[in-house]
N, C-alpha and C positions, 0 to 999 in steps of 0.2 A: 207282497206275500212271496211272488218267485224270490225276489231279491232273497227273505229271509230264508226261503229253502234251499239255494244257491250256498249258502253260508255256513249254513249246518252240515249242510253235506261236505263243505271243504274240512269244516273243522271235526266232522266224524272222519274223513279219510286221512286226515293227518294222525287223529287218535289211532285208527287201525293200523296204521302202517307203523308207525312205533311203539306199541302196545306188542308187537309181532317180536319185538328183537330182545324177548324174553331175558328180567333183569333178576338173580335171588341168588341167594347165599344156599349151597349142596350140602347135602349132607356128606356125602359122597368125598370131597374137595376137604370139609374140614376133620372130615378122619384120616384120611391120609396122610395128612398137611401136620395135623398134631403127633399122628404117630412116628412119621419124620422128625419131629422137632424134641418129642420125648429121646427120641436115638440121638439128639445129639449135632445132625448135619446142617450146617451154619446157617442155608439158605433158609431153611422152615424154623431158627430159632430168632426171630426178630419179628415178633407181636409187638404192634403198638398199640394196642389198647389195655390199659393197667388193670381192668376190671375183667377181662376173659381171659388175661395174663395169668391173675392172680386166681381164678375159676379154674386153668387147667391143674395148674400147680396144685391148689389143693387137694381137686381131685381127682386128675390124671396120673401123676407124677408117680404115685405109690407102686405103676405098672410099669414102672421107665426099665424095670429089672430083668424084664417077662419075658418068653421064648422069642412071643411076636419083634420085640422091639428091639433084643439085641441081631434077631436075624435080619430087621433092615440098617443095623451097621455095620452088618458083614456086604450087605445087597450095598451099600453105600461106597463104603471102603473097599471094596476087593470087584464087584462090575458096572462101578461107574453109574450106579441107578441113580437120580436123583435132578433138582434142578427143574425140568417142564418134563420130564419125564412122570414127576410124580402125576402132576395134574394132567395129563395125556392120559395116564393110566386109570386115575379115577372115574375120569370120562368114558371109559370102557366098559366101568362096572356098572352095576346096578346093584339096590336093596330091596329085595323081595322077601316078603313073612319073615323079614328079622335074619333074612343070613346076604354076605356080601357074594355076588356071581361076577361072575361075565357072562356082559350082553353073548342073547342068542346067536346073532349076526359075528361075532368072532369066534374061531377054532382055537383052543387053547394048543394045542399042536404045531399050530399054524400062529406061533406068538410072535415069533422071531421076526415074520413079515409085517407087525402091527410097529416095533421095533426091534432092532436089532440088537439091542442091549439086554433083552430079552432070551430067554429061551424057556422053555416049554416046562424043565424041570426047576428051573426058578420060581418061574412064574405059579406055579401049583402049591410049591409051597407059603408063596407069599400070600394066596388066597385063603389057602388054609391059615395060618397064622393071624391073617386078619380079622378073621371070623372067629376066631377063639379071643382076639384083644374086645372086639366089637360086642359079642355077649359075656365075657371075662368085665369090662368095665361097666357094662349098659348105658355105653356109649351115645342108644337114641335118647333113652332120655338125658344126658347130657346136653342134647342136640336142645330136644325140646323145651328141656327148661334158660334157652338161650333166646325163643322165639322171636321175640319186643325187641333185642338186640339188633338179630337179623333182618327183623322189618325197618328197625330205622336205618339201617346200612342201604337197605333196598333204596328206601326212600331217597334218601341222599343222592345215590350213583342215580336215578330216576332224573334227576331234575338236569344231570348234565349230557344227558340226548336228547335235546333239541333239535328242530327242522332243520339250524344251519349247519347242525356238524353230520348230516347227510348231505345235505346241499354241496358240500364241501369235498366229498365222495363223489360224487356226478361230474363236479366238476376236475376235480384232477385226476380219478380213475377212469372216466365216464360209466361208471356203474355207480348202482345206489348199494345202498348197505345188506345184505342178505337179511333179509324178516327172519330165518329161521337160526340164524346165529344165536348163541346166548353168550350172554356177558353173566360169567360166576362171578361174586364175593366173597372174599377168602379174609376173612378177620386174622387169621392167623401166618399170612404171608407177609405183610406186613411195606416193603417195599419192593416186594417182589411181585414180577409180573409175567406172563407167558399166556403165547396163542397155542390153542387148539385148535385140531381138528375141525370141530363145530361152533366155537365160540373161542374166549377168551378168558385166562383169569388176572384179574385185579385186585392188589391186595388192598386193604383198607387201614389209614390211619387213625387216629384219634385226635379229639380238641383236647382245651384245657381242662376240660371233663372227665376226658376220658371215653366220649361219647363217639362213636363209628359216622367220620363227618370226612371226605375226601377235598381236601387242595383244591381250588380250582383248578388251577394252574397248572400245577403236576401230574394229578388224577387224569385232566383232561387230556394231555399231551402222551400220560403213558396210555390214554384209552385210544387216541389217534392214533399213536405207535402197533399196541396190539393188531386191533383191528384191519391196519394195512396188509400186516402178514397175510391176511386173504387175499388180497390181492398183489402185492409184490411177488411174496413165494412162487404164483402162479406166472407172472412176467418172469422171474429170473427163471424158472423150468423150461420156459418157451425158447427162451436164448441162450440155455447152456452148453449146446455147443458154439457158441464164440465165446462164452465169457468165462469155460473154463480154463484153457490155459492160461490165457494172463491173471483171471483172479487168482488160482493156484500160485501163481508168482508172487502176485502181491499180501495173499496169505503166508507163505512162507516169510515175504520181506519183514511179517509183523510178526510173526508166530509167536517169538519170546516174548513179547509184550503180552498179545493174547494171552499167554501159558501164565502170564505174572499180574495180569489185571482184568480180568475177564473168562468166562468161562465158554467162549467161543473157539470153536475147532472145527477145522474143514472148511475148504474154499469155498463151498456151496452156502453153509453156511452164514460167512463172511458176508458175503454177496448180500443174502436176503437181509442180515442185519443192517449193513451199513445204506442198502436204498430203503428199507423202511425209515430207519434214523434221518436221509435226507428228506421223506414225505412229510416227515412230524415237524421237523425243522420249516420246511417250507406254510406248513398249515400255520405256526408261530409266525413265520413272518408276514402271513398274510392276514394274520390276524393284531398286528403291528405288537406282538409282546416279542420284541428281540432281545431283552434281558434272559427269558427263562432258551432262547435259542440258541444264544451266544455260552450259555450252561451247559444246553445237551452237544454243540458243536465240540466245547472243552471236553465235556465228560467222555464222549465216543473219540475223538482225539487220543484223549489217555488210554482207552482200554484197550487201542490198536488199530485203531482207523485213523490211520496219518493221514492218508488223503481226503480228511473231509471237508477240510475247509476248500480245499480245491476244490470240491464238487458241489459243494453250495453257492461258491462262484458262477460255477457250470449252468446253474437254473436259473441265472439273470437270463442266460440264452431262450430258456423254455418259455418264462415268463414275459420275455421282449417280443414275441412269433409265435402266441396261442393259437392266432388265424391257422400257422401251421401243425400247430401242435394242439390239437382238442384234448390231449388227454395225454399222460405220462406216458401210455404204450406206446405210442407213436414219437417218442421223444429219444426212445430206447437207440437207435442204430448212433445217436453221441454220446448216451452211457456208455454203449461199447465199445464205440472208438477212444473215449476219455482212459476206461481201463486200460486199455493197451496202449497207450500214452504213458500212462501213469507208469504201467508193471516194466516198459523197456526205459525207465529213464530212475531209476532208484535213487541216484548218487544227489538228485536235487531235492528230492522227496524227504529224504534222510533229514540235507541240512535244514530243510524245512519245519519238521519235526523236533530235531535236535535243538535248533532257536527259536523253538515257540513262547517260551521264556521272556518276558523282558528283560533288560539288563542296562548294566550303567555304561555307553559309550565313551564320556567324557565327565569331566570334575574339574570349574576352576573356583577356586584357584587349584590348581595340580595337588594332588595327592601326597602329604607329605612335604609340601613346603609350607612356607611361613606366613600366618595367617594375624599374626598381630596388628596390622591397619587394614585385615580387609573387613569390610561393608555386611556381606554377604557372601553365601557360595553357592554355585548353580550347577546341578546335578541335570545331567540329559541322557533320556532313558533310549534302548532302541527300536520303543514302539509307543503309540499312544499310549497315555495310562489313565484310571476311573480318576486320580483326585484324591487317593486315598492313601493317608500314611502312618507307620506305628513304628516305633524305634523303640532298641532292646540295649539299655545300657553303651558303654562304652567301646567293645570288642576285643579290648584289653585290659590283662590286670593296673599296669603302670598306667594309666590314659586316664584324663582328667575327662569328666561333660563338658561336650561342646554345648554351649549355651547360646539361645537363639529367643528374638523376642518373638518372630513370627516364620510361617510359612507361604508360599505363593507358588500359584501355577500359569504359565505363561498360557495363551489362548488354547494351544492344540496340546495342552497338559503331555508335552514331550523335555518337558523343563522344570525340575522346581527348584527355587528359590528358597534358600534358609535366609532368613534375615537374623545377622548376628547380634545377640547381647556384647558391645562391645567394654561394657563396665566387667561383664566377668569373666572378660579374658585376659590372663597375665601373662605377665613375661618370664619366658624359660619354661616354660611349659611345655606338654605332649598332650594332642586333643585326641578324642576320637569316637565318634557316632557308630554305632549297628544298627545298619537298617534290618529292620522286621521283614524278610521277604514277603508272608503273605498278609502285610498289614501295606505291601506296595502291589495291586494288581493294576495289570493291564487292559485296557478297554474290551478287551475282550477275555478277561476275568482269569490268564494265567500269572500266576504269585511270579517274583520278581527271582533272578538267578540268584542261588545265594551265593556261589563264589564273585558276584562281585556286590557284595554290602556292606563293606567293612569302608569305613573312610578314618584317616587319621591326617593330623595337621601338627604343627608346631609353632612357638613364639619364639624359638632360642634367639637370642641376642649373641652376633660374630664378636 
């Protein structure tokens, strides 16, 4: 009998503790989110679900023209509102007897302190506006006739907080997850994600259905992502006075990238994003799914974070001397020496970035010579590669196909091997292959240079 009350009580305290971290789709989140995406601005027009797609369009859309909607693509276009701003802001609000406010607890006066994107006589009127779109469309019941939708969204994100991905917070934060955070559902955001204040939003994809069903894989990693902002944001405040001037450095090193792939600006910024991206990364690889890590390493890679693969190097260290290390904060004095590493030494960082690319080092037989008795040609890349290949035609108008019976990769797939059709290769001829760059990746999933995919051979007879 104790045994049995032993039991319950674990699996009642496990129920309350995550019962606590409060999971539902806002109202709040999805009217701003659509009245965003009615205006037009990119980030709030990528809904993946075809069935609340096609719900807003029919009955949203008629009001795309309206004071409210054109005044947030001026709020868009002209002060930069927009992006985690919106949901920042939503979270501010509230709906009471049918009009949208601001919470008690903020001074609208006092806006500019909530942000600084913000000012006082903006912000009034985008209240007002809103509340004229909000009973102009009868919005709630829009909301409400969506309920069953939003309960199966619920359901869904529900089943991926489980024990271990707090456990998982305890251990590399040393803190557990806050009970009073919420995790919003935003059907209308689509792949877009942003932390708040109090919680976080996630947006939500679709099956073959149509049906509000998140990725594992992706949902879960963007929810580890979110979620760390609570706690990273608060480590890098702790240490910004050492990690502003070199971050500042190494923001500037990347900025045009940032400005061309990314909607990240400021060193502070920068900061939080690229150690939250190293937490998520690490949770993937401790959870051995290095496919979807080796992705987010590429992908923040590309948007401006040249140094990350260096810094997921860097947490073999954390990982090798947990004895020393209980917890990421304590790990922090070789983040910041890593940074100031990184921001005084550019010119290696660059070529780093610059050759993240694989690319063709060698070709025999040599490029352009005479291929009429050879076997085979053996192309060598300058980095592992997946195994994976697709060619585009010849590369030339005059160039005949190079004909091949098969393909082969040597063990550490730094080599492949064409095996030649030698019945249909003639004499006096001009050969020539294009390789497909992103039909050629590398192990770590960057498409192959295209300035070197071109191969050409010949049979001419002296």
């Amino acid at each position: 009998m104790k045994r049995c009350v032993i039991l319950l009580l674990g699996i009642f305290y496990i129920h309350i503790c995550y019962a606590q971290i409060s999971v539902k789709v806002d109202e709040r989140f999805e009217l701003t989110s659509i009245m965003f995406g009615l205006a037009g601005v990119p980030e709030y027009c990528q809904c993946n679900i075809p069935s609340y797609l096609q719900d807003v369009i029919d009955e949203l859309t008629p009001y795309e023209r309206t004071e409210a909607i054109n005044y947030i693509r001026e709020l868009n276009q002209f002060h930069q509102i927009g992006y985690n701003l919106v949901a920042k802001t939503a979270e501010a609000l509230e709906i009471k007897n049918g009009e949208i406010e601001l919470q008690p607890k903020y001074d609208i006066s006092k806006i500019s302190e909530f942000d600084s994107r913000w000012t006082e006589e903006l912000f009034a009127k985008f209240l007002t506006l809103t509340n004229e779109f909000y009973k102009q469309t009868n919005f709630h019941q829009f909301f409400e006739e969506h309920l069953s939708l939003y309960s199966c969204a619920e359901q869904q994100m529900q089943v991926l907080l489980t024990e271990e991905v707090n456990d998982w917070f305890v251990s590399f934060y040393g803190k557990s997850l806050d009970p009073n955070l919420t995790i919003y559902i935003s059907l209308w955001n689509g792949p877009n994600n942003y932390s708040i204040p109090n919680g976080v939003v996630i947006g939500m994809t679709g099956d073959a259905n149509g049906n509000p069903i998140p990725d594992k894989n992706n949902t879960l990693s963007l929810l580890i992502h979110e979620l760390s902002h609570h706690f990273m944001n608060y480590i890098v405040e702790q240490h910004w006075s050492q990690l502003q001037s070199p971050a500042t450095q190494l923001y500037h090193l990347s900025k045009e990238i940032f400005d061309t792939n990314s909607a990240y600006a400021g060193a502070k910024t920068i900061m939080n994003e690229w150690l939250t991206a190293l937490a998520t990364i690490s949770y993937l690889q401790e959870h051995n799914n290095d496919v979807w890590g080796k992705f987010l390493i590429k992908k923040k890679t590309e948007e401006g974070f040249i140094w990350m693969q260096r810094s997921v190097d860097l947490m073999d260290r954390f990982y090798a001397n947990r004895q020393s290390y209980s917890c990421f904060q304590e790990f922090m004095p070789q983040i910041i020496e890593f940074v100031k590493l990184t921001a005084n030494n550019p010119v290696d960082l660059i070529r780093e970035y610059e050759t993240r690319q694989p690319y063709i080092v060698n070709v025999e037989p040599a490029l352009g010579s005479n291929i009429l008795n050879a076997k085979e040609i053996t192309i060598t890349f300058s980095k592992p590669m997946l195994g994976s290949y697709g060619f585009n035609g010849t590369g030339g108008v005059n160039l005949k196909p190079l004909y091949f019976n098969s393909i082969k990769w040597n063990d550490s797939k730094t080599k492949m091997i064409i095996v030649l059709n030698s019945d249909l290769i003639k004499e006096n001829q001009e050969y020539g292959l294009l390789l497909q760059p992103r039909g050629f990746l590398s192990s770590d999933y960057y498409q192959l240079n295209k300035n070197t995919s071109r191969l050409y051979f010949n049979t001419c007879l002296k």
